[in-house]
C-alpha positions in Angstrom: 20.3 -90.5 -118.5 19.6 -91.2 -114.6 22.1 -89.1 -112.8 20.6 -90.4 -109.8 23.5 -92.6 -108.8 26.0 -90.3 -109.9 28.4 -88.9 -106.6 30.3 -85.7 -108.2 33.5 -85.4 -105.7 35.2 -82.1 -105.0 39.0 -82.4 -105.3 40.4 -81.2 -102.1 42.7 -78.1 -101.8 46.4 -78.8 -101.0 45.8 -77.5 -97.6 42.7 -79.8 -96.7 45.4 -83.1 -97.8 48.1 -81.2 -95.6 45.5 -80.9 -92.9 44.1 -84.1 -93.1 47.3 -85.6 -93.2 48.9 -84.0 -90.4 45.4 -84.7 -88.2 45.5 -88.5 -89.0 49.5 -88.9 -87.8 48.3 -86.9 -84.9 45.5 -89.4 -84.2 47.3 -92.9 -84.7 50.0 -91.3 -82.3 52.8 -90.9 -85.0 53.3 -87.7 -84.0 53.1 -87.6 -80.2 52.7 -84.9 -77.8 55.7 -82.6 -77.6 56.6 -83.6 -81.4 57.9 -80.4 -83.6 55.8 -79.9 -86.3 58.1 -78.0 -89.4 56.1 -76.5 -92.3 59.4 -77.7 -94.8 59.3 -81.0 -93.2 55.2 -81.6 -93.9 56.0 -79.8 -97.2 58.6 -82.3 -98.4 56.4 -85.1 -97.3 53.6 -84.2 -99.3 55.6 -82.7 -102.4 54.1 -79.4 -101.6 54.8 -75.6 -101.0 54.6 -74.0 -97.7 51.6 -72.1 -97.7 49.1 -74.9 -97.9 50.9 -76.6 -94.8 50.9 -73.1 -93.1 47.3 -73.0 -93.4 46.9 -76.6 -92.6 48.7 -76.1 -89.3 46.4 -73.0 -88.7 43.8 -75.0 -88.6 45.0 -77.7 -86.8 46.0 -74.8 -84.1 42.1 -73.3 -83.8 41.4 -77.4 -83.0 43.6 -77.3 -80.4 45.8 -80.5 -82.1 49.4 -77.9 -82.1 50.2 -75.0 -80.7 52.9 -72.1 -81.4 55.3 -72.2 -78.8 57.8 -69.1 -79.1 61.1 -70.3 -80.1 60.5 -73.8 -80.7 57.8 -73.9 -83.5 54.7 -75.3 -83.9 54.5 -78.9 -81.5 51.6 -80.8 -81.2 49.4 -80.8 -78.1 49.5 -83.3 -74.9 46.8 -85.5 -74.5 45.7 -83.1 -71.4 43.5 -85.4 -68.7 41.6 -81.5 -68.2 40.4 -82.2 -71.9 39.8 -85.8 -71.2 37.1 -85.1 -68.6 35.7 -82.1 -70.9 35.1 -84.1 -73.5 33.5 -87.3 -71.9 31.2 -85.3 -70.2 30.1 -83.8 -73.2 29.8 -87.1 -74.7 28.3 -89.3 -72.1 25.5 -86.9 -72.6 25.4 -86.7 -77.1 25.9 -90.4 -76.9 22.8 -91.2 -74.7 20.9 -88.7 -76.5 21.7 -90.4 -79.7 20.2 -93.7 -78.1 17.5 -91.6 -76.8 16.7 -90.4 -80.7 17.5 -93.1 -83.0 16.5 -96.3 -81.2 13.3 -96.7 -83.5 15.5 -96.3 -86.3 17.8 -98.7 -86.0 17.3 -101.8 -88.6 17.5 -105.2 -87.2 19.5 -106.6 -89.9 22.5 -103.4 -89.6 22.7 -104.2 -85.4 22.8 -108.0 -85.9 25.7 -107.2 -88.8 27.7 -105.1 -86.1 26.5 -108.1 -83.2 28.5 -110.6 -85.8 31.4 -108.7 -86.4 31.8 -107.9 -82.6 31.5 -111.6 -81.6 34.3 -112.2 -84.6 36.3 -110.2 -82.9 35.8 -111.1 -79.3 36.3 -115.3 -80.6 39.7 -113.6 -82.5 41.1 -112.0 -78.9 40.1 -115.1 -76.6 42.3 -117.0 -78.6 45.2 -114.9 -78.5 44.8 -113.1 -81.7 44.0 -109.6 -80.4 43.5 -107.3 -83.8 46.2 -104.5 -83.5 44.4 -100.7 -82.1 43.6 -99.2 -85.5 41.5 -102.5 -86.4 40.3 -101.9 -82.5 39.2 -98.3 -83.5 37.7 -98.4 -86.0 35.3 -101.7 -85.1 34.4 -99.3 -81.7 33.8 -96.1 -83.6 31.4 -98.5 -85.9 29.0 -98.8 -83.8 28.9 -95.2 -82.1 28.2 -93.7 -85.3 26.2 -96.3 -86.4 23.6 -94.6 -83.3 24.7 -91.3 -84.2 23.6 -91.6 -87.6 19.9 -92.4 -86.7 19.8 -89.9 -84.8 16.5 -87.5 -85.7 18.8 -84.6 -83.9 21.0 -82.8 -86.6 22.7 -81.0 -83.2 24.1 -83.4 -81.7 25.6 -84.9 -84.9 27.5 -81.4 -85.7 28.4 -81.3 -81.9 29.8 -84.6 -82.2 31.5 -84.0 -85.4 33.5 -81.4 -83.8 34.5 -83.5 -80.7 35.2 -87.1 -83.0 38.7 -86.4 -83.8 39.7 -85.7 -80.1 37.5 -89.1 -79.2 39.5 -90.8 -82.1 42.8 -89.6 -80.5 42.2 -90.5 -77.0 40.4 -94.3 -78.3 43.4 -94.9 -80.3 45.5 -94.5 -77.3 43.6 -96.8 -75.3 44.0 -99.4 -77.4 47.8 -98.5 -78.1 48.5 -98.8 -74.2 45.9 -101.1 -72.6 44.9 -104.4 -72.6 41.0 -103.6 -72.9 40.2 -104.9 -75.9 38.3 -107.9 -74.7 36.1 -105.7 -71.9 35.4 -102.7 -74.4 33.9 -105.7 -76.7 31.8 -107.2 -74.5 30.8 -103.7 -73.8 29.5 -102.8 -77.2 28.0 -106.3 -77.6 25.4 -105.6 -74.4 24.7 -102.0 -76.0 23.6 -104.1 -79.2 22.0 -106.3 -77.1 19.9 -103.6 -75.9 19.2 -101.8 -78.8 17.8 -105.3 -80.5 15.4 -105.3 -77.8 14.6 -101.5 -78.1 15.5 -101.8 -74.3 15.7 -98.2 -73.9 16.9 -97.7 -70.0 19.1 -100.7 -70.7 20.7 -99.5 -73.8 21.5 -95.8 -71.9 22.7 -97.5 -68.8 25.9 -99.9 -70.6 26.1 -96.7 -72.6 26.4 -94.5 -69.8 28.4 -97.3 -67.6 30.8 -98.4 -70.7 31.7 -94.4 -71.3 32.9 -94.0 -67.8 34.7 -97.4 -67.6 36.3 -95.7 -71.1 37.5 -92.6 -69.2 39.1 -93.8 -66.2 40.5 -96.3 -68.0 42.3 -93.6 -70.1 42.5 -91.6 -66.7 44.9 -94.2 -65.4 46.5 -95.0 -67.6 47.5 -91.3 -68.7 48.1 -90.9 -65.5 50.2 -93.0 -64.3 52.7 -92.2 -67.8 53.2 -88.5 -66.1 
């Protein structure tokens, strides 16, 4: 028998569903900033006990996505413009060195794929049919980790992977309260552009330039909520 092709899956424990739950509300903004987390209410939810949830929420605490907040309980963080900075500067710089490390890696046939599916949706939002922000997302983390994934530097991937989540967060805000979707596309079609061409200096410079139009976008916006 060729056990090749065979995938054996781990079941996960009850507090990696709690935790994974919990994380992916947080994300998609179901539960918002300020929101009161209760280990009964996540329990009855997912048909489970306390303790898994407790350790879920532990978790979810060393992440920085709650925080224990003496006679209120556990609520989940603000989207904090302080981490908003921390974090793009830290990724303006894995994100270029992704480019820098995977560009000869890239297949032609996988970057004109994403160049399509781009271009689908950029014909989609000129004619009024904007997909909604979890479409929007998910299309725009496609291509980062597309790059990331090529990468010949383990590193940055496990730097990245502990940042993602937080990117996720703030992306899936933009999306929820901007109109951006038509600039952040064009965006990520030069970057392909670039990358076709193993245009090096131009792939990092849209990189570099559509990362920073990302953040004060968010800036602003956030910004002008408080």
């Amino acid at each position: 028998m060729n056990y090749d092709n065979i995938e054996i899956k781990r079941k996960k424990t009850l507090s990696e569903v709690a935790y994974d739950y919990i994380k992916k509300m947080i994300i998609e903004g179901n539960l918002k900033g300020g929101d009161v987390l209760t280990e009964n209410g996540i329990g009855e939810a997912l048909n489970m006990s306390r303790t898994p949830v407790k350790r879920a929420i532990t978790r979810l605490e060393q992440e920085r996505y709650v925080r224990s907040v003496d006679g209120i309980g556990t609520i989940v963080e603000n989207l904090s413009l302080k981490d908003l900075t921390d974090i793009y500067e830290v990724r303006i710089e894995i994100e270029k060195l992704a480019i820098r490390t995977s560009i000869k890696n890239l297949k032609q046939k996988e970057l004109e794929k994403l160049e399509n599916e781009f271009e689908q949706v950029l014909s989609e939002i000129r004619k009024g049919n904007t997909p909604d922000e979890d479409f929007l997302s998910m299309q725009d983390e496609k291509l980062h980790m597309f790059i990331l994934d090529n990468s010949t530097n383990s590193y940055i991937k496990d730097i990245y992977k502990y940042i993602r989540a937080q990117i996720l967060r703030y992306k899936h805000e933009a999306y929820a309260l901007t109109d951006t979707s038509e600039e952040s596309t064009l965006y990520h079609l030069e970057i392909i552009r670039c990358l076709k061409c193993q245009d090096l200096e131009g792939a990092l410079k849209i990189m570099e330039e559509h990362l920073r139009w990302s953040y004060n976008t968010l800036v602003e916006e956030l910004t002008r909520l408080d």
